[in-house]
C-alpha positions, 0 to 999 in steps of 0.5 A: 911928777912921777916921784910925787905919785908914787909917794903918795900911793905908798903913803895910801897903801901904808894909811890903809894897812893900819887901818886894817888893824883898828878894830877895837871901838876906841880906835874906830875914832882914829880909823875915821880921822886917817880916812880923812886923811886919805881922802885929802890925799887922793884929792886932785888938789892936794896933788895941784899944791903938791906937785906946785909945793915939789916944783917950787922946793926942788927949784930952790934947792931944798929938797932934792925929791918929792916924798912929802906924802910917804914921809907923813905917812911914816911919821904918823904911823912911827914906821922906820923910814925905808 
């Protein structure tokens, strides 16, 4: 999905901005745990249960779009939702 890819590019671009703010020894821990996260992000199968997880929801009607990554994303980062 399309939608699905864009959301978890956008999740990327706000994870690495913040990174780009740690520079301070105590949050060098942080910065480590966040590249985790991006990296389980940019996995191929994160994507496969992702995009299974999308599929499944959306056929069920829970949710109505695939925006799983970004809202992590958001809320990791206490960012206001756009």
């Amino acid at each position: 999905c399309t939608c699905l890819l864009l959301d978890t590019d956008r999740a990327l671009v706000l994870l690495e901005e913040y990174c780009k703010k740690l520079k301070k020894p105590e949050e060098q821990q942080l910065k480590k745990a966040i590249r985790k996260v991006m990296g389980i992000f940019k996995s191929s199968l994160f994507q496969a249960l992702l995009d299974g997880f999308t599929k499944k929801a959306t056929r069920h009607g829970i949710i109505s779009h695939p925006s799983l990554p970004a809202a992590v994303a958001y809320d990791v980062l206490g960012c206001p939702k756009a």
